[in-house]
C-alpha positions as CSV (number, residue, x, y, z in Angstrom):
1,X,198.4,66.9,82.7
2,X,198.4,70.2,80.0
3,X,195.1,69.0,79.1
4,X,194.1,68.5,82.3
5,X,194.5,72.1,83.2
6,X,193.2,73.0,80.2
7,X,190.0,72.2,80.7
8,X,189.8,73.2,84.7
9,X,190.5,76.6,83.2
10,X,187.7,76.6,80.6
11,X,185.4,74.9,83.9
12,X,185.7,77.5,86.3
13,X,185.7,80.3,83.6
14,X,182.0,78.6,83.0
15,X,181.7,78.5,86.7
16,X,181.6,81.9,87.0
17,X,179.3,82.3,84.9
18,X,177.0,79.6,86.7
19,X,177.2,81.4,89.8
20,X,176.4,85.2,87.9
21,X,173.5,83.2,86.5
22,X,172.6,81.7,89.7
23,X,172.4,85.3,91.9
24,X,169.7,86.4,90.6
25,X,167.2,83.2,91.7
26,X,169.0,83.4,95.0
27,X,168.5,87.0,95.3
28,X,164.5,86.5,94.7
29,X,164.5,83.5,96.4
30,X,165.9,85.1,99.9
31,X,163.3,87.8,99.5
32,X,159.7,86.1,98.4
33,X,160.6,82.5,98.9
34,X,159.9,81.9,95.6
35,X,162.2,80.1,93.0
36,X,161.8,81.9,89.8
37,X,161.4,79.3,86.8
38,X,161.5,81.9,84.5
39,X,164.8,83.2,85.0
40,X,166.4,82.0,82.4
41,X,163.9,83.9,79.8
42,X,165.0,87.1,82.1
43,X,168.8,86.0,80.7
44,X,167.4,85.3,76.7
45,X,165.7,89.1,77.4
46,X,168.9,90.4,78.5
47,X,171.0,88.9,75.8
48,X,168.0,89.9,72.7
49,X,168.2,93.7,74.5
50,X,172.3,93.6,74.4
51,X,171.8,92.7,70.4
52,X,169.1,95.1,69.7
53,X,171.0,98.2,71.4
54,X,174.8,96.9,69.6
55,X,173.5,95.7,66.2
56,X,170.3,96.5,65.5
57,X,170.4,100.4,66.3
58,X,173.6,101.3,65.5
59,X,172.3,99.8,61.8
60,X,169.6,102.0,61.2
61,X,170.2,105.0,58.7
62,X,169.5,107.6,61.3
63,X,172.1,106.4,63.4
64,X,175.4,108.2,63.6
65,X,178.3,106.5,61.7
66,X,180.4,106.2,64.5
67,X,178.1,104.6,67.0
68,X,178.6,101.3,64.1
69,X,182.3,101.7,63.4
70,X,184.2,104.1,65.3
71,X,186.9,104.9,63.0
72,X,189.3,108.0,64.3
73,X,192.5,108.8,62.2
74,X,194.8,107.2,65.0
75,X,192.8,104.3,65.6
76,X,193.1,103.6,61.3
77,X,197.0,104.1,61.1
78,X,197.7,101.4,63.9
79,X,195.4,99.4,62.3
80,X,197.4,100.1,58.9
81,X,200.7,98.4,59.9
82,X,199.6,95.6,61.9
83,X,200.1,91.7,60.5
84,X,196.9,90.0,60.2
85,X,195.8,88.0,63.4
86,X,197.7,90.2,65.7
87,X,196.8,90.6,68.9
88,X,197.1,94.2,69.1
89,X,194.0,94.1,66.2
90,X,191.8,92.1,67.7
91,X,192.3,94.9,70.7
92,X,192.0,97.7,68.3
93,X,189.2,96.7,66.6
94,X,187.2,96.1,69.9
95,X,187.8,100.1,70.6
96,X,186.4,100.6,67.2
97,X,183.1,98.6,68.3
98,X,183.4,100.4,72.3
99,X,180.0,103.1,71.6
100,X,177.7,100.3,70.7
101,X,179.6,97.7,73.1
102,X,178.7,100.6,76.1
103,X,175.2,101.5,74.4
104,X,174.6,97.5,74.0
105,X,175.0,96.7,77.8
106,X,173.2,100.5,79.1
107,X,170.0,100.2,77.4
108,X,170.1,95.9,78.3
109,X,170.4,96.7,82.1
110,X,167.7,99.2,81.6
111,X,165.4,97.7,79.7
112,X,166.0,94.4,81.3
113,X,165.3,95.8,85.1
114,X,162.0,97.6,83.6
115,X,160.8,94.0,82.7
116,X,161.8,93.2,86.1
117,X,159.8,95.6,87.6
118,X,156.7,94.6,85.2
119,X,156.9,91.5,85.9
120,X,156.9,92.0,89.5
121,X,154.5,94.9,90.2
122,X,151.7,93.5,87.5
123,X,152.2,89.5,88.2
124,X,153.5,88.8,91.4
125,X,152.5,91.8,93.8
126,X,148.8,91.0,93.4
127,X,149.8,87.4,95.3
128,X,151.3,89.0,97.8
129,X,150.0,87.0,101.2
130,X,149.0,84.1,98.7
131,X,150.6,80.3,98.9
132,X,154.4,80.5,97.6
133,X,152.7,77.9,95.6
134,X,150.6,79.9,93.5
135,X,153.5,82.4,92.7
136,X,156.2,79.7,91.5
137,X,153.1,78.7,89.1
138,X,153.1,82.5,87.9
139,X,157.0,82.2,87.0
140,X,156.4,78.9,84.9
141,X,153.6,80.7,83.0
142,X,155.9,82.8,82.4
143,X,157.8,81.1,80.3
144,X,155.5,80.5,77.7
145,X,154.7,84.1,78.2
146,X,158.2,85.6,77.6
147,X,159.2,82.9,75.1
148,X,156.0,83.8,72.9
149,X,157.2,87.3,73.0
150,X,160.5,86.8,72.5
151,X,159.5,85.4,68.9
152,X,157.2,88.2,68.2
153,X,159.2,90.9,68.7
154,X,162.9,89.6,67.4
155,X,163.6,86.7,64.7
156,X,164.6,83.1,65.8
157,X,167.4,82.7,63.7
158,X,170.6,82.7,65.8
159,X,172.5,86.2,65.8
160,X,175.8,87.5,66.9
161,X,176.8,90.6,68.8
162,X,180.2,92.4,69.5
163,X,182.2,90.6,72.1
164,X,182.4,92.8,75.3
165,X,186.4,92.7,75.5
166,X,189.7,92.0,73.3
167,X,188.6,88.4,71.5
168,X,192.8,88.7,71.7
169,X,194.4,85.1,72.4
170,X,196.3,84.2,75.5
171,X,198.7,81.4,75.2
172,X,201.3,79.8,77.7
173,X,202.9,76.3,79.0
174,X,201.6,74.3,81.2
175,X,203.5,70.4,82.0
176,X,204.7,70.6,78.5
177,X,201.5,71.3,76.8
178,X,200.2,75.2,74.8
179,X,197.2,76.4,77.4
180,X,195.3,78.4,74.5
181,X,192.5,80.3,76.0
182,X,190.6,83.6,74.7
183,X,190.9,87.3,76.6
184,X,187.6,87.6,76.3
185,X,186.6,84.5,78.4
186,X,188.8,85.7,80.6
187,X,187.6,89.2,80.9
188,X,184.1,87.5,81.4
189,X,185.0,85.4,83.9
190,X,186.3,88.3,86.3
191,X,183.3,90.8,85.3
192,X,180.9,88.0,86.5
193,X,183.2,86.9,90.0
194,X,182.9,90.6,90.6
195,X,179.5,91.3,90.1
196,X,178.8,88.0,92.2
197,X,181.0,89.9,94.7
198,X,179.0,92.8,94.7
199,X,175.5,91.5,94.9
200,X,176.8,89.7,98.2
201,X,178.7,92.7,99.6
202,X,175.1,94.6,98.7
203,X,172.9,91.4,100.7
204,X,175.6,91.8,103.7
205,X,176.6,95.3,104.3
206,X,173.7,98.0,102.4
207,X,170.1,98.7,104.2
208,X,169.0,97.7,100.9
209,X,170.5,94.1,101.6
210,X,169.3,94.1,105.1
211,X,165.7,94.8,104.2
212,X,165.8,91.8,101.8
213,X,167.6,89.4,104.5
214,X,164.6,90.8,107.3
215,X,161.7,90.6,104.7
216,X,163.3,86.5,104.4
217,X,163.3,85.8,107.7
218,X,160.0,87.2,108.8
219,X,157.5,89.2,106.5
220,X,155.0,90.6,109.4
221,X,158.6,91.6,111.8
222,X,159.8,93.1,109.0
223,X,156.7,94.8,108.2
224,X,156.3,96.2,112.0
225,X,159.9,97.6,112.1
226,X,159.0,99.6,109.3
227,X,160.6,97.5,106.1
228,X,158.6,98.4,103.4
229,X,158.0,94.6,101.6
230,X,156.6,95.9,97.9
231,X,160.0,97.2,97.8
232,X,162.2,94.6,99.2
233,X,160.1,92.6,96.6
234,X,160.8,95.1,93.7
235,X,164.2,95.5,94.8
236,X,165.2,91.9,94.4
237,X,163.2,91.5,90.7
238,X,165.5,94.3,89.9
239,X,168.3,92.9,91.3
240,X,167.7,89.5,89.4
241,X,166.9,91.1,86.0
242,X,169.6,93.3,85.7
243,X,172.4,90.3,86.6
244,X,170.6,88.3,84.0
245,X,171.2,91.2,81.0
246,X,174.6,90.8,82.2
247,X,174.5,87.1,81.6
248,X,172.9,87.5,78.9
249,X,175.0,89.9,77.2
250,X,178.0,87.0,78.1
251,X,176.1,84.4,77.1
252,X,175.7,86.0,73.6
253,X,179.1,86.1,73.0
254,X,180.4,83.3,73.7
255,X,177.3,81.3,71.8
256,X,175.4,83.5,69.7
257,X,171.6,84.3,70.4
258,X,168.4,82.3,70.0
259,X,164.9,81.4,71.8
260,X,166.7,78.5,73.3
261,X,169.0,80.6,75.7
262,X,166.4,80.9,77.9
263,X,166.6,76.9,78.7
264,X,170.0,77.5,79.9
265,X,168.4,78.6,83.1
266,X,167.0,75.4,84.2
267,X,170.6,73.9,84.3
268,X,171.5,76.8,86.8
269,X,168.3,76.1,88.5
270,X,169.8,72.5,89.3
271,X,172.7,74.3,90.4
272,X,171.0,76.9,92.8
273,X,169.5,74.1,94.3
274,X,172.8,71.8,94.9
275,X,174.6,75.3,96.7
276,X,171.6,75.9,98.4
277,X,168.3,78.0,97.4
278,X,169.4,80.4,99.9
279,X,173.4,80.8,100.3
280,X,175.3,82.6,98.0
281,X,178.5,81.0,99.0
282,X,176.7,77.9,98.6
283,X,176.0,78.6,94.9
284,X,179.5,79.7,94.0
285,X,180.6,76.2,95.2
286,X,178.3,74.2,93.6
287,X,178.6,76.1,90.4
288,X,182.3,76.2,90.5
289,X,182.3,72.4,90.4
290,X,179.6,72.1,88.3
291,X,181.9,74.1,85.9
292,X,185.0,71.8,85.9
293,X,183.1,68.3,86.2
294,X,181.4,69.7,82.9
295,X,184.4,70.3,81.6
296,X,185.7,67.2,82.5
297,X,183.1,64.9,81.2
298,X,183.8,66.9,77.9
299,X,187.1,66.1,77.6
300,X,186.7,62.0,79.0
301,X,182.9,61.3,77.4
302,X,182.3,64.3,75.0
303,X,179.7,67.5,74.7
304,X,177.0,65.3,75.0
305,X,177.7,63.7,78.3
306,X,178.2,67.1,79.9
307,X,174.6,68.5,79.2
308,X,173.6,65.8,82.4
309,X,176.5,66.7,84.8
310,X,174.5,69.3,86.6
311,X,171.2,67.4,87.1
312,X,173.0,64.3,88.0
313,X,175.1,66.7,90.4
314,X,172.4,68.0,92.0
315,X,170.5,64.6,92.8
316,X,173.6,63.1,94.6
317,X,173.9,66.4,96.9
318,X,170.4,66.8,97.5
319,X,169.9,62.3,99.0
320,X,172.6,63.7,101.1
321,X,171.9,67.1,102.5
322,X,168.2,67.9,100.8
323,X,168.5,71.5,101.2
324,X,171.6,71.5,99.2
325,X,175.5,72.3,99.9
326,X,174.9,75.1,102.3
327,X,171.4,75.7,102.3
328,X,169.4,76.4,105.8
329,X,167.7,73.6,107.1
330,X,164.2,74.5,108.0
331,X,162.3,73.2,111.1
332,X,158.9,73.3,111.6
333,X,157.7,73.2,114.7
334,X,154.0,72.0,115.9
């Protein structure tokens, strides 16, 4: 039963970040109609920026010492008595990497949302009034496109970047059995629950969300009541990119960074589609138990097993309700 519990922790701690993942195609999707392929390359984008403003910077010679290391007197004598492996270390020595942590994830939400807006101002406001078709095509393009680039301009060797919180371990029983998890999966998990929160609290409550629920329903009402749609459209790219340099940044420290991050998306695409291309809550179900039957199958069948969890997922859901978990039907009327 310990074990059991185990690994329903480590699943929904990856649920969470399923559903962060999975925002940002529902937040496009409810505004264009159009499922964004390419979000996952938005997420490898994200995670390259969060490396290039925490490593790669703070390592050039011009850069200030302390943006690297930042090593005050009081910060170096707690350090000085501490036994190795203590908790309190793996604390202290996350405040010694906080400038480049914070310039890391401030230039990866910038630069990420100003790909975001290139991508949707110079590729997919031309189509505007074209078939929903012809736009999904532009996203798979734009995979190639963004993978291409991704080699260009970084390396394809694997890299690491500074963990976003304490790497500190938590331990406690649970039916006679250690629970060992990290703090920094847990920190993760309630950064992403709570930016999921706030995207849908933005959708419900701002004029902002509103436009973007109008501009789904209707495109020409939304138009006559004075909803400007290049925005909404805008908006939402925005929206999408700068959840996925959150992910991103996540997703690099928990496995490292690579060209094939960006085919992490297509999993969450399989979720997105079992919640329901267009329901949030929908998508925090499905990717919730997504999350633990992964982690399940792991623990039965093994790491390999688990890679086909969300696409078998998604096939039973969608013979039994095709427009997923809590998706909304559409009727079309003749």
């Amino acid at each position: 039963m310990g074990q059991f519990v185990q690994f329903a922790i480590n699943g929904v701690m990856a649920g969470a970040i399923y559903a962060l993942i999975a925002v940002g195609i529902v937040s496009v999707y409810k505004a264009t109609k159009v499922v964004n392929f390419a979000h996952g390359y938005l997420i490898m984008f994200g995670a390259y920026f969060y490396f290039t403003f925490s490593v790669i910077i703070p390592n050039q010679p011009w850069a200030p010492e302390w943006l690297l290391s930042w090593q005050p007197d009081w910060l170096v004598a707690q350090k000085a008595d501490l036994p190795m492996f203590s908790p309190m270390g793996a604390v202290l020595d996350w405040v010694s990497n906080l400038p480049r942590i914070v310039l890391g994830l401030t230039g990866a939400l910038i630069a990420n949302a100003i790909v975001g807006r290139i991508i949707e101002r110079v590729l997919m406001r031309p189509l505007m009034g074209q078939s929903v078709f012809a736009m999904i095509m532009v996203t798979v393009g734009l995979i190639s496109i963004m993978s291409g680039t991704a080699s260009l301009i970084w390396t394809a060797d694997a890299a690491n970047v500074p963990f976003l919180s304490p790497s500190a371990p938590v331990k406690f029983e649970a039916f006679g059995t250690t629970i060992f998890l990290l703090g920094t999966d847990l920190v993760n998990m309630v950064l992403a629950l709570l930016m999921f929160a706030a995207i849908v609290a933005f959708v419900k409550f701002t004029k902002g969300g509103i436009a973007i629920r109008a501009t789904a329903e209707d495109q020409s009402t939304a138009y006559s009541m004075g909803i400007s749609v290049p925005k909404v459209f805008s908006r939402a790219w925005v929206l999408a990119s700068t959840t996925g340099a959150i992910a991103g940044a996540i997703l690099a420290t928990r496995n490292g960074i690579s060209p094939s991050l960006g085919l992490f998306g297509f999993s969450v695409l399989a979720i997105v589609l079992m919640g329901g291309l267009d329901s949030y809550v929908g998508v925090l179900i499905a990717a919730m138990t997504v999350g633990v039957l992964e982690a399940m199958t792991q623990w039965k069948l093994g790491g390999s097993w688990a890679e086909i969890v969300p696409y078998v997922a998604v096939l039973i859901v969608l013979i039994w309700r095709p427009h997923g978990l809590m998706g909304q039907k559409e009727v079309e009327r003749i």
